[in-house]
C-alpha positions in Angstrom: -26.3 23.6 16.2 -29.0 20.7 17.1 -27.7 17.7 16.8 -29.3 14.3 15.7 -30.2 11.5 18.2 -27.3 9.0 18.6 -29.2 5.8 17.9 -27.0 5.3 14.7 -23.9 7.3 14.7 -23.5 6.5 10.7 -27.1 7.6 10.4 -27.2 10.3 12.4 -24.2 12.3 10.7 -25.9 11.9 7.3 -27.8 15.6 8.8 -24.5 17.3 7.7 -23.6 15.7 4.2 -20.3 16.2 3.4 -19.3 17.3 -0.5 -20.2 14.8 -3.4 -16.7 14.9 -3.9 -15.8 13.3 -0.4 -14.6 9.8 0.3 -15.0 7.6 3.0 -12.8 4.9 4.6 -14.1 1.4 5.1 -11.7 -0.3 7.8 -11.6 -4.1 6.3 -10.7 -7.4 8.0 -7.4 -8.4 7.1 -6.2 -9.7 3.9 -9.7 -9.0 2.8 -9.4 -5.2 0.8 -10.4 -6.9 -2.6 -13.0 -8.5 -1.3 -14.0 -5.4 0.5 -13.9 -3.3 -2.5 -16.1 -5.9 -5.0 -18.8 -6.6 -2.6 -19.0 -2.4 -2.2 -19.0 -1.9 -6.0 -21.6 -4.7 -6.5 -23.7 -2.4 -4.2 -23.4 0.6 -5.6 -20.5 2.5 -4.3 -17.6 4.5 -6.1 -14.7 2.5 -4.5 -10.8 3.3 -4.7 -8.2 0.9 -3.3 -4.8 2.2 -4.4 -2.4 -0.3 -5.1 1.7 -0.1 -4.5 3.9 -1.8 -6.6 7.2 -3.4 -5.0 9.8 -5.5 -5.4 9.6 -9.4 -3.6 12.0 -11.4 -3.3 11.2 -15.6 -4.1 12.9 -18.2 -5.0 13.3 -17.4 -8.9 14.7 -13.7 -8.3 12.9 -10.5 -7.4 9.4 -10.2 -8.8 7.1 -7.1 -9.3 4.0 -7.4 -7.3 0.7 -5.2 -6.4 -0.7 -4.8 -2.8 -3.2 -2.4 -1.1 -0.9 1.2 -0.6 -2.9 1.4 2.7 -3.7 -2.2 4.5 -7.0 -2.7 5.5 -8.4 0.4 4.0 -10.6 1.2 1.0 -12.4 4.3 -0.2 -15.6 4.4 -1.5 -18.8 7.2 -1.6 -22.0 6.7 -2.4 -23.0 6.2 -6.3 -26.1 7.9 -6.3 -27.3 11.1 -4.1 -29.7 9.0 -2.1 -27.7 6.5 -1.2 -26.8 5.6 2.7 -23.5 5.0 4.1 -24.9 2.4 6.5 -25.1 -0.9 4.8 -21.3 -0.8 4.2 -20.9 -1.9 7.8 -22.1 -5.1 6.9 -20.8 -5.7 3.6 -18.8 -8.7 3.6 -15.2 -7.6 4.1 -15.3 -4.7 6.1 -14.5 -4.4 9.7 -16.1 -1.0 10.0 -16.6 2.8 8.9 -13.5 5.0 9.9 -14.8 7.6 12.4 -13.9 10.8 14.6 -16.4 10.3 17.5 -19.7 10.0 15.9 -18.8 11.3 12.7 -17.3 9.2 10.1 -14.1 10.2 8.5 -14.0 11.9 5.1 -11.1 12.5 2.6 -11.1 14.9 0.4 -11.1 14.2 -3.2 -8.3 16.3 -4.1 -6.1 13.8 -1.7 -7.3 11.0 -3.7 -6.7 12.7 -6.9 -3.4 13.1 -5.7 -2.9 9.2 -4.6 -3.9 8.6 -7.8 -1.1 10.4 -9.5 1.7 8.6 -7.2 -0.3 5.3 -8.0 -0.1 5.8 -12.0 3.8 7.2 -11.2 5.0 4.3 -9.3 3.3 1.6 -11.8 5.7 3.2 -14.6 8.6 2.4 -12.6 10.7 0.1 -13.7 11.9 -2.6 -11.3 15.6 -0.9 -11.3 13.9 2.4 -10.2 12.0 0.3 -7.5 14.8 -2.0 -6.1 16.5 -0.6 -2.8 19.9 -2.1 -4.1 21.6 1.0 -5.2 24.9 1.8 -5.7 26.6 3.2 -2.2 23.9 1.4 -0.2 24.8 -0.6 2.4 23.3 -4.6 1.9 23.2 -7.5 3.6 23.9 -11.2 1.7 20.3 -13.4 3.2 21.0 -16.3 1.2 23.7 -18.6 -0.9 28.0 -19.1 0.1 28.3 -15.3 1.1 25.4 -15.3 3.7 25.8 -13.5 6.9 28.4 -10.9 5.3 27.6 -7.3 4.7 28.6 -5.1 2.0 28.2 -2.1 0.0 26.7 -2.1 -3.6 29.5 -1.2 -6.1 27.5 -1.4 -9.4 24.1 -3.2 -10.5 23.3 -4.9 -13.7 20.4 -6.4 -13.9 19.6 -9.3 -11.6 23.5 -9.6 -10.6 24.9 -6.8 -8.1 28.0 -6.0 -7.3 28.9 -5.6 -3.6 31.9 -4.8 -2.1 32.7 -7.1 0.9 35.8 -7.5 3.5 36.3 -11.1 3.4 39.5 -12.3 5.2 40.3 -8.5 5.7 40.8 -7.5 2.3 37.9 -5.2 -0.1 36.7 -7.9 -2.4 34.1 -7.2 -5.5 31.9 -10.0 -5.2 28.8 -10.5 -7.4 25.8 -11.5 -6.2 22.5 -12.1 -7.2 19.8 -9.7 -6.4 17.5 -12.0 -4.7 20.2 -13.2 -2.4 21.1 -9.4 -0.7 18.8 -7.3 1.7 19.1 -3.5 2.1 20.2 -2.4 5.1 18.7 0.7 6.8 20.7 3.8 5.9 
């Protein structure tokens, strides 16, 4: 097996192409995976940057929001056969290529097929499906009259749960509204 000279490790491994089909990771700076993933379109590259939806908690109640499934990673591949990996590593946004050694990391596309599905499955969720505060789960109240006390969810309906705390040593059903409670690790 020769190997190419090392003056451009990104360069270098283009000697062994990997499938079409493969992706590549660009590491990003933070915060900056949108930004990352336009300026890398606007050049030319197929780009992928899977999104999670989640439940937040603000002031109003919880709210359904979008963020990057991976921080500070987006997957892209060239558009065109001829086109270098290189110039990503100066797109404005990224941090660097992921590599092993020399050799920058690929990902299958299978994998992203399959990051895909969950993607498209999670964003059909409803926030009830999404929300951690579950009946038998153990919560803590964050905010409001009840704060500091712990609990365990009774019943949900909507944005009110129902928890079940010990206040002055006696099981109390108390509800509470969803924004105020945290779920505790099981």
């Amino acid at each position: 097996m020769t190997r190419a000279p090392m003056s451009d490790p990104i360069t270098a491994c283009q000697a062994h192409e990997p499938a079409a089909t493969d992706w590549y990771l660009a590491y990003t700076k933070p915060r900056s995976e949108q930004a990352a993933s336009a300026q890398l379109a606007r050049q030319g590259y197929a780009i992928y940057l899977p999104l999670y939806k989640t439940l937040v908690r603000t002031a109003e109640g919880m709210a359904v929001r979008h963020g990057p499934m991976f921080p500070r990673y987006v997957f892209f591949r060239p558009g065109s056969a001829g086109q270098s990996i290189a110039p990503v590593r100066s797109t404005l946004g990224v941090s660097h290529v992921v590599r092993f050694g020399a050799t920058p990391a690929t990902v299958d596309d299978a994998l992203v097929a399959a990051l895909r599905g969950f993607e498209q499955q999670r964003e059909q969720a409803s926030p009830a499906d999404l929300s951690a505060l579950k009946a038998g789960r153990r919560v803590a109240v964050c905010a409001g009259p009840l704060k500091g006390h712990e609990g365990l969810v009774s019943a949900t309906a909507g944005k009110r749960i129902t928890v079940l705390l010990d206040v002055l040593g006696r099981q109390t059903r108390v509800s509470v509204p969803d924004h105020q409670l945290q779920a505790l690790a099981a």
